[in-house]
Each structure stands twice: as C-alpha cells, then as structure tokens.
C-alpha positions in Angstrom: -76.5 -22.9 -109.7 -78.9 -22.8 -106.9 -77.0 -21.7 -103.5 -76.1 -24.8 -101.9 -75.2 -24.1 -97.9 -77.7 -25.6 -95.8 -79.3 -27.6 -99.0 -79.8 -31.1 -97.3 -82.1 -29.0 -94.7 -83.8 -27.0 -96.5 -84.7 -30.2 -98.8 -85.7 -31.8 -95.8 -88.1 -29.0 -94.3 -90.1 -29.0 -97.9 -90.2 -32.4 -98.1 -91.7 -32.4 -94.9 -94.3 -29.8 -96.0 -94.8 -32.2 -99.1 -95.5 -35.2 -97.8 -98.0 -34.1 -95.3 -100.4 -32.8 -97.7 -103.6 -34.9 -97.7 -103.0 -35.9 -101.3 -99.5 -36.8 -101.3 -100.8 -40.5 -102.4 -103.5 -39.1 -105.1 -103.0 -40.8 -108.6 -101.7 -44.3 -106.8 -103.0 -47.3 -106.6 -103.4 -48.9 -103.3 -101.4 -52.2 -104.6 -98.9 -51.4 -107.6 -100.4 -53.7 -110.7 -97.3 -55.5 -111.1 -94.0 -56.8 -108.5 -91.0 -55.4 -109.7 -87.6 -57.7 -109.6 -85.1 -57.5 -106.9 -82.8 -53.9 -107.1 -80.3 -55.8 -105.4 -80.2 -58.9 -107.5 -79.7 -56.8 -110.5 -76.8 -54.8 -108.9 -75.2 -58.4 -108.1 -75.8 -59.9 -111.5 -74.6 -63.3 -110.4 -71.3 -61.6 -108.6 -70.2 -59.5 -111.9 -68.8 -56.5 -111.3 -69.2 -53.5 -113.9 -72.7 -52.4 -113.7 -74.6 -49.3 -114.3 -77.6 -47.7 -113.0 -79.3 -44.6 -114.9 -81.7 -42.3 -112.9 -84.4 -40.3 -114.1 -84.4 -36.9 -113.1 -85.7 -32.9 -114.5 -83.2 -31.2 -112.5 -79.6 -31.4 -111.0 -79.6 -29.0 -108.7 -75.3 -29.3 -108.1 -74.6 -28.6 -111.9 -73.8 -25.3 -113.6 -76.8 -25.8 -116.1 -79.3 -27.5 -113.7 -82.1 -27.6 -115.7 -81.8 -31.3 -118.0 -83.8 -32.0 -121.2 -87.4 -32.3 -121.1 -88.1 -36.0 -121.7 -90.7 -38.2 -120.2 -89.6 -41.5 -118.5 -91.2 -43.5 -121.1 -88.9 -42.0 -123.6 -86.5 -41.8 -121.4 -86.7 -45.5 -121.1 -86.8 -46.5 -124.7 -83.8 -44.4 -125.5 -81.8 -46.4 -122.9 -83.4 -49.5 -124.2 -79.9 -51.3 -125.8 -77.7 -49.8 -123.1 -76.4 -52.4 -120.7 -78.5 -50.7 -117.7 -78.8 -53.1 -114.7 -81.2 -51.0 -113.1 -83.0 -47.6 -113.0 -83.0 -44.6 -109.8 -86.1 -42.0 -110.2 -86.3 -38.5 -108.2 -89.6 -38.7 -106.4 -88.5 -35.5 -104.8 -90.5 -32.5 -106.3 -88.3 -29.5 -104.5 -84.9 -28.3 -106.5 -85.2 -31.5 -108.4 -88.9 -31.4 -110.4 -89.4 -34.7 -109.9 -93.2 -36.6 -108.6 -94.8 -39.6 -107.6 -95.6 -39.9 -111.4 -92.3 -40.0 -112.5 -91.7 -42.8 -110.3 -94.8 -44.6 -111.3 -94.1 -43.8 -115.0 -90.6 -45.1 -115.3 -91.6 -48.4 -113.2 -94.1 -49.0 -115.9 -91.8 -48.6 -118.5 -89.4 -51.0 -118.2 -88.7 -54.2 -116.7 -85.8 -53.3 -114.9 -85.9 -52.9 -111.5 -86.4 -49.1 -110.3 -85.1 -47.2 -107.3 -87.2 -44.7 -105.1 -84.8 -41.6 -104.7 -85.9 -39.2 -101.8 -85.2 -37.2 -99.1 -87.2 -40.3 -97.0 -88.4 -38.7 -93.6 -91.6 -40.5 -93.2 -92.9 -43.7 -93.6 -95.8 -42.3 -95.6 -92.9 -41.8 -98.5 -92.3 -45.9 -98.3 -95.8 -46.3 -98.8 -95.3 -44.2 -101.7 -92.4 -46.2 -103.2 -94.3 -49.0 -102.8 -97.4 -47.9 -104.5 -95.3 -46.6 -107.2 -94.2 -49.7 -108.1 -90.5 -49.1 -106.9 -88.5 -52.3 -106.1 -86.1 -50.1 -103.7 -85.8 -47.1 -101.4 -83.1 -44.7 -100.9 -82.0 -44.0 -97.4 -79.8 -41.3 -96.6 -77.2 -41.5 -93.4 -76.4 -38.3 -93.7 -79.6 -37.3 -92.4 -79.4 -39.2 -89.2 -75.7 -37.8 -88.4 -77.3 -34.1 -89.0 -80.4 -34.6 -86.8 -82.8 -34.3 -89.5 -85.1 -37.5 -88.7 -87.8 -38.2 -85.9 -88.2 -41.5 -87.5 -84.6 -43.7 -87.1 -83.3 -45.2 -90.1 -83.6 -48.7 -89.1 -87.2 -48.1 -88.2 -87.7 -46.8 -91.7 -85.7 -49.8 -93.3 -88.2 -52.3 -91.8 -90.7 -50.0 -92.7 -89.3 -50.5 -96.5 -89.2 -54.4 -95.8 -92.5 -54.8 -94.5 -94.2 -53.5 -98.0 -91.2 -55.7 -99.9 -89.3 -52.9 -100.3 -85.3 -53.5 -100.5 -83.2 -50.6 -99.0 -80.2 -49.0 -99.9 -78.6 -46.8 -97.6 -76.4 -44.3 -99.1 -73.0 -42.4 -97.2 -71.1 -39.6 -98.1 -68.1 -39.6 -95.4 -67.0 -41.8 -92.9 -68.6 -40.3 -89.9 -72.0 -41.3 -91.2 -71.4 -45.2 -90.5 -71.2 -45.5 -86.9 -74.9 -43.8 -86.8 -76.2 -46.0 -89.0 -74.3 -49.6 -88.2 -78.1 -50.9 -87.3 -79.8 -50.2 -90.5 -81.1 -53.8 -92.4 -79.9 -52.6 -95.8 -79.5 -54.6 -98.9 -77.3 -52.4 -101.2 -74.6 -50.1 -100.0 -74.2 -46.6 -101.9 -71.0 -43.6 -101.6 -72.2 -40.1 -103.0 -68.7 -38.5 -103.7 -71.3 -35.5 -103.6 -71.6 -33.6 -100.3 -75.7 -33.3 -100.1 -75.3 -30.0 -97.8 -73.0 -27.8 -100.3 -73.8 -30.4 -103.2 -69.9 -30.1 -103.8 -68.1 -33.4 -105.4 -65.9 -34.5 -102.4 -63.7 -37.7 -104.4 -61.1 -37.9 -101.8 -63.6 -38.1 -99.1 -65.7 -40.6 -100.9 -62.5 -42.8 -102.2 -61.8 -42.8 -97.8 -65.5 -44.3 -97.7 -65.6 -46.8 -99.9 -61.8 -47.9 -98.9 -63.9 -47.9 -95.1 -67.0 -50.0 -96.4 -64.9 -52.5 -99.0 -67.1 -55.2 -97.3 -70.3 -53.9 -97.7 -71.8 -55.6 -100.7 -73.1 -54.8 -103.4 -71.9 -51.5 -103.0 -72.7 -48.8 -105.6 -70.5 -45.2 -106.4 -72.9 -42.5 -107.0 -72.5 -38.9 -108.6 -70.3 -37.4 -110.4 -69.8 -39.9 -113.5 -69.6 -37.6 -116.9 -67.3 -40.2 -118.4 -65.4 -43.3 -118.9 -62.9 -41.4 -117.3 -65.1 -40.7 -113.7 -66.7 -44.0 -114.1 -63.1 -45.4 -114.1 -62.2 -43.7 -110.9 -65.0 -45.8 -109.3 -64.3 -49.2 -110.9 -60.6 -48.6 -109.5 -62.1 -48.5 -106.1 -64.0 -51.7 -106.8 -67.3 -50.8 -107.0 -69.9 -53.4 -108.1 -72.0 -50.8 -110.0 -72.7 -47.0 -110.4 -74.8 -44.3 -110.9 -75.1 -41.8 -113.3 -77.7 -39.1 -113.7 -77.1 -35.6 -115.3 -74.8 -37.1 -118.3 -76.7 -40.0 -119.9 -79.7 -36.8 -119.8 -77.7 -35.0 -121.9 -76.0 -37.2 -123.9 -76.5 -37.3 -127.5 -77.0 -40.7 -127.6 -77.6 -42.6 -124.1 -77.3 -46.1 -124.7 -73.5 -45.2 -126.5 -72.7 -43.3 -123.6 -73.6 -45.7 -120.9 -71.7 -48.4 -123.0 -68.6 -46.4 -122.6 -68.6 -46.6 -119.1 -68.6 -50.4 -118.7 -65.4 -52.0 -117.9 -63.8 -53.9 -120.4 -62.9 -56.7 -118.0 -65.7 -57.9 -116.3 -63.8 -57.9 -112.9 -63.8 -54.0 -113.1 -60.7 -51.5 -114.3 -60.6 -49.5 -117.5 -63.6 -48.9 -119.6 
C-alpha cells in the first residue's frame, strides 16, 4: 500500500505540476463530438432510489493490492453492458491512480451513459478538460478548500463547470467540510466514507455526514462498496445511489456483481 499521510497534498502538488504542462489538452478536441446526458438526471432516475455508478480506474491507491486489472474502458464498458449502471466516474488523475485525459475521453465514447470527471480539480484548465473529454460532470472536492489546498474557490470553479455545461458534484468526507463550502452551485451531493489524507475508510464519520446532509439531493455514498453487504450500509442511510470502484474491477463477472448491490425494494434497504 502506498504510504498514505499527507496523500491529499501530495496529490494536489503533482496535479498541479500536471496540469500546467503546455500539453495538458494534447489529443482533445476543442468541442467534444457529441453532448453527453445529464449525470444528475441519471442519479435521480425519476425519484428512484437504488442506483449505482461504476468508475473506471488502473489503480486504488487505499487498497492492499492497488494495482487493478489491465482493461481498457471500452472493454471495460461492454463488460458492464447488462449491469443496471445509472452512470459511469473515470480517474483523470494520472499520479497514484494511472489514469489520463484518454481514459476519460475513451469511456465517454463508449457508452451512452453519462460519465463523471474524477480529479483532484485545482484549476479551471482541468474543467476545460472535462469538458473536452466529453464528461457530463465534474468532481469537486470540499476537503480541499477546508485544508487550504485551492487559490481558485470552489464556487468559482463550479460556475466555471456550468459555464462549459458541466454539472458539479461536490463530494465531503466529515462534517467540518460543509460550512466552507455552503456557497458552491452543485447539482449532486457525494460522502467518501474514505478519508482522502490517510485514504482510511472512516464509516462512522461518513454515516454522521450523510445523517448532516439528508436534504441534499441526489446524494450519492462513495468508497468502500465490496458487497451487498457495504452497499447495504449505504442504502440504510438512504442514499439515492453509490459508487463502486475497486470491486466491480476485480470481479469475475461485473454486471452479476453490480446486480447484487441493487436493492430489492426500489425505495432502498436490503439488496
């Protein structure tokens, strides 16, 4: 396992280094060649609890074993094809996690589902990127506002996201992130019962968020979700949707897997 203290920093200083390279954008086009659908009216799916997103990722930096199989997000894609996926999340972020631009790109092109944009987002130059890349949504971490980590304020970054048609979804971890962020135009709302500085799975302090932001809507559990058993944790909390990474990756068979994690009644509870 990679060490973890101080990982949401050091993410953010090579991110930094990353996107200031004069060919950050190489390989984009300046428009993407199609609009993807709304992020957030997938999430919603006319007011039905239950759903499921899969992301796209090499690496999961947090796990034991953090290197995942070698597929491309084509494949990826058509593996998931008969699984009841509402929506796909794809790591742009090249440091620790081994994702690109491409990926993003890739996966967007692949499926007509609607696909998040999942960064360490610093710099406005990375919404043009999500936009060019065919993403219908941005991540926007909290977290990194409460730690001092931006010179570009979240809500000037959400508008950012809006003004290229971008939805945003702003993602906590604990309670002490909301106050810092109560300005931020977001359209989905996202807990991460993983700690993003030690990349330890915090549940309790996650459980306290969503309990905080129960009006916050749609509102999406993230991390963490290696079973019906994890993803039932989250539906208990009434969740709309969540978001699994690492385990559909190494799942035998994906679409299976992400069928066991869908509720059984509609209105959320037991898988």
């Amino acid at each position: 396992m990679t060490p973890t203290g101080g990982f949401l920093r050091r993410m953010v200083a090579a991110t930094r280094v990353a996107v200031a390279a004069p060919d950050y954008l190489a390989g984009l086009p300046p428009v993407p060649p199609r609009t993807p659908s709304s992020w957030r009216a997938a999430i919603r799916a006319d007011g039905r609890p239950g759903g499921v997103v899969v992301e796209f990722k090499r690496r999961s930096p947090g796990a034991s074993s953090p290197t995942l199989p070698d597929r491309s997000p084509r494949d990826f894609a058509a593996r998931l094809a008969p699984a009841p996926v509402r929506a796909y999340s794809c790591l742009a972020a090249g440091p620790e996690f081994g994702g690109s631009l491409a990926d993003v790109a890739a996966l967007a092109a692949a499926t007509d589902r609607p696909v998040l944009f999942k960064d360490f987002v610093v710099d406005p130059v990375q919404i043009e990127a999500a936009y060019r890349s065919g993403a219908a949504a941005v991540l926007l971490l909290a977290r990194l506002a409460t730690s001092g980590l931006l010179e570009t304020p979240l809500s000037d970054l959400a508008r950012a996201a809006h003004a290229r048609g971008l939805e945003v979804v702003l993602e906590w971890h604990a309670r002490a992130e909301l106050r810092e962020s109560a300005d931020v135009p977001a359209d989905v709302f996202a807990v991460n019962v993983r700690d993003l500085d030690s990349l330890e799975l915090r549940r309790d302090v996650a459980a306290e968020t969503i309990r905080a932001v129960a009006d916050r809507r749609p509102l999406l559990g993230m991390s963490g979700v290696d079973g019906p058993r994890a993803a039932r944790a989250f539906w208990d909390l009434g969740v709309d949707a969540i978001l699994v990474g690492s385990a559909v990756a190494r799942a035998r068979d994906p679409a299976a897997f992400v069928r066991a994690l869908v509720p059984a009644d509609p209105r959320g509870g037991s898988p």
